[in-house]
KOLPA-966893 format. One record per residue: residue in one letter; x, y, z of N, C-alpha, C in turn. Coordinates in steps of 0.05 Angstrom, whole numbers, plus 5000, padded with zeros to 4 digits. Layout:
% residues N
aXYZXYZXYZ...
***
This chain:
% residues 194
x060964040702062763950681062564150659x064764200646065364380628063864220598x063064490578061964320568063564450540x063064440510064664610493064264800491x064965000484065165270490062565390475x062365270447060465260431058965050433x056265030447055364770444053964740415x052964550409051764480379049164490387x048164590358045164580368043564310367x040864260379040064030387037264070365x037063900358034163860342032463560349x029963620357027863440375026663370354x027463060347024762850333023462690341x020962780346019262670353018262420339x017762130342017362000334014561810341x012461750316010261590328010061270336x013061110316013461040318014660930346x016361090351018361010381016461000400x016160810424015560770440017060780462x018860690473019760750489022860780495x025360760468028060930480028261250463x029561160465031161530457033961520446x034361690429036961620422038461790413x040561890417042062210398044462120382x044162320368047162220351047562560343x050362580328050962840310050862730288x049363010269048362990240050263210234x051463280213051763530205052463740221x053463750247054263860267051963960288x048963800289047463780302046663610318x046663620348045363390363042463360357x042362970337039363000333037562760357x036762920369035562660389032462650384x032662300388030462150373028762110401x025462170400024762180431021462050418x020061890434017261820428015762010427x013162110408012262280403010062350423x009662050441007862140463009762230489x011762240497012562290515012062590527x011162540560011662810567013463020567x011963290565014463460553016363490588x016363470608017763480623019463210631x018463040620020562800618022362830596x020762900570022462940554024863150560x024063310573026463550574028563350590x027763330605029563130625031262940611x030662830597032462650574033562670554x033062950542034263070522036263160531x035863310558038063480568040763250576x040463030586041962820597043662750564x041962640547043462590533044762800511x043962980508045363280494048263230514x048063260541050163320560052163100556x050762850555053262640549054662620519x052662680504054162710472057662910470x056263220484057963420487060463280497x060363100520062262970544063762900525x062962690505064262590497065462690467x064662860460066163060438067963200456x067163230474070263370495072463160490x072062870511073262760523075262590476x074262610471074362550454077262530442x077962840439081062950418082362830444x082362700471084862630497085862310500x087762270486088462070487089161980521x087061950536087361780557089761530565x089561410536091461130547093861140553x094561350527097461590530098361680551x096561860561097962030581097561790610x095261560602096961460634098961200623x099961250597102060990597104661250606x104361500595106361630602106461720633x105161780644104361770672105661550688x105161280681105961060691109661000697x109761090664112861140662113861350676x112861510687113461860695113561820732x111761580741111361580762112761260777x114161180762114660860768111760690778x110560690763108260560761106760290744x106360170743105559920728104360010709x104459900683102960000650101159790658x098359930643095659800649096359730627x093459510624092859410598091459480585x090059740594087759850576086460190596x086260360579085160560584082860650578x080660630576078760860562076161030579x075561170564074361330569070561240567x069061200593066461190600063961350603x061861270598060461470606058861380624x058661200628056560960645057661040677x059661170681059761200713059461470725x056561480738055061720750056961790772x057561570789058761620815061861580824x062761600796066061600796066461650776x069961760793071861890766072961660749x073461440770074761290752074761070766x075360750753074860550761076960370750x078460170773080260010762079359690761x081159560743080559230758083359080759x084059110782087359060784088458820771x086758640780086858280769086958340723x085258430721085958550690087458730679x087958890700090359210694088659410675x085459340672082659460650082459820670x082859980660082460240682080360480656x078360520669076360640662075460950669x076561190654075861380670073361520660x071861630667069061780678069361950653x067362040632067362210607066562540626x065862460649064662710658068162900664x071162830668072862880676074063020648x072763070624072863150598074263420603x072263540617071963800616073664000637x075063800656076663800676079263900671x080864070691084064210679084963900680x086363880662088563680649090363530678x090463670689092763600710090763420739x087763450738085963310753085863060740x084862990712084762890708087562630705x089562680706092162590711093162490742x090962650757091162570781089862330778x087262340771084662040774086661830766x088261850735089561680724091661580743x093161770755095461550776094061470801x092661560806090261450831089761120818x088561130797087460860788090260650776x092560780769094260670765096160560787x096160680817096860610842095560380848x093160300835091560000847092959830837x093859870821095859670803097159510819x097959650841100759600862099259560890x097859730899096559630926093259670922x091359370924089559470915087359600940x088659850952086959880978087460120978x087060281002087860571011089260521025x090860461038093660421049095360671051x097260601069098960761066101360741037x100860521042102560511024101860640986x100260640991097660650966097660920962x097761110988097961410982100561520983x102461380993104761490976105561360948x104261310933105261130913102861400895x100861520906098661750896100861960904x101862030915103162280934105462330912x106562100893108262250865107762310849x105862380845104062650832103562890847x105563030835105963280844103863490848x101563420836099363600836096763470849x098063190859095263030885094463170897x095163320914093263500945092263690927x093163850901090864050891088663880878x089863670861087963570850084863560859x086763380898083463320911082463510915x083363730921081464020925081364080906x081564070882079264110863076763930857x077063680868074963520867073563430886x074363550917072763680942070463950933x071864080922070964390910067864280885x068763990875067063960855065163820861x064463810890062363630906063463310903x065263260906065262930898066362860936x064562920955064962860976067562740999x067462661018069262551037071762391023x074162591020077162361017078562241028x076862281047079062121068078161861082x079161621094077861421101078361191078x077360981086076660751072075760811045x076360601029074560591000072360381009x070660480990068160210988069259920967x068659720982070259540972067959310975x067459290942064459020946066158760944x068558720943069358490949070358300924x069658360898070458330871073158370862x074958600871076958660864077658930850x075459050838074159190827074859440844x076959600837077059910853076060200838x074560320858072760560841073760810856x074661030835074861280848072061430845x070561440870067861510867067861870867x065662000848064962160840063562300862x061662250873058362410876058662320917x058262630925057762680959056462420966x056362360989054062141003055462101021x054061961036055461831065057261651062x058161591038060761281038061861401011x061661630995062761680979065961760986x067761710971070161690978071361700959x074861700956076761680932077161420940x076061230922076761030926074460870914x075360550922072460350916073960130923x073359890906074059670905076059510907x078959680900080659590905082559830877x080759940864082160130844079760400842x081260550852079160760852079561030863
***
């Protein structure tokens, strides 16, 4: 994932107090992350670096009005207007996640840093659940009016986000996920939005 061009610098407070979370924020155009003063330094690196990386994400994903471009999308593609767009950070293993029964569509902060036109893909992907909540045929031509679908997925073949073809994983909720991360059942797809 792309990160800002300039990243900000990070400053480590150690704390005797803290026991066991961690926490970052920007000060003054510094990531200041708050870490227990006993922690090991290789755990600590490990958690600084995670959360430095998600701060950045989201100073990316930030200036992109998401809801916008998929209410315009929606309109652009004869597609159903969700009821809500935003932008997550909580999903490791997807780009994006729908819940058809709410029209709630959630995309991945990690897609920040992504060409514009991928990320527009995830959005009519998750906005297609709207209408069929499955991988269907019908489901991929309703993805296939987006003129930039087949590059999209090879850019996100290219970006390790594994197997597109096949079934979505579907826990039975309603709940459709465009999953992120290689594995043996990773897929474009999920639940019924994804």
């Amino acid at each position: 994932m792309a990160v800002p061009a300039h990243p900000l610098p990070v400053e480590i407070i150690r704390s005797a107090r803290r026991r066991r979370t961690i926490s970052a924020s920007v000060v003054d155009g510094t990531i200041r992350v708050r870490v227990p003063a006993g922690m090991a330094p290789d755990e600590e690196r490990r958690h600084v670096q995670a959360l430095v990386d998600r701060v950045q994400r989201k100073l990316v994903a930030g200036p992109v009005d998401v809801e916008g471009r998929a209410r315009t999308l929606a309109r652009r593609h004869g597609l159903p207007q969700p009821a809500s767009v935003r932008w997550v950070g909580n999903q490791r293993e997807r780009w994006g996640s729908c819940s058809p029964r709410t029209g709630e569509i959630r995309i991945s902060d990690r897609l920040a840093g992504f060409p514009v036109w991928v990320l527009d893909y995830v959005l009519v992907h998750e906005l297609a659940h709207l209408v069929e909540a499955n991988h269907s045929p019908a489901f991929h031509a309703l993805v296939d009016r987006y003129p930039k679908a087949e590059r999209a997925r090879g850019f996100l073949i290219a970006k390790g986000l594994g197997d597109l073809e096949g079934d979505a994983l579907d826990d039975g909720d309603g709940d459709h996920r465009l999953l992120g991360e290689a594995g043996d059942e990773a897929r474009l797809g999920g639940e019924g939005c994804g």
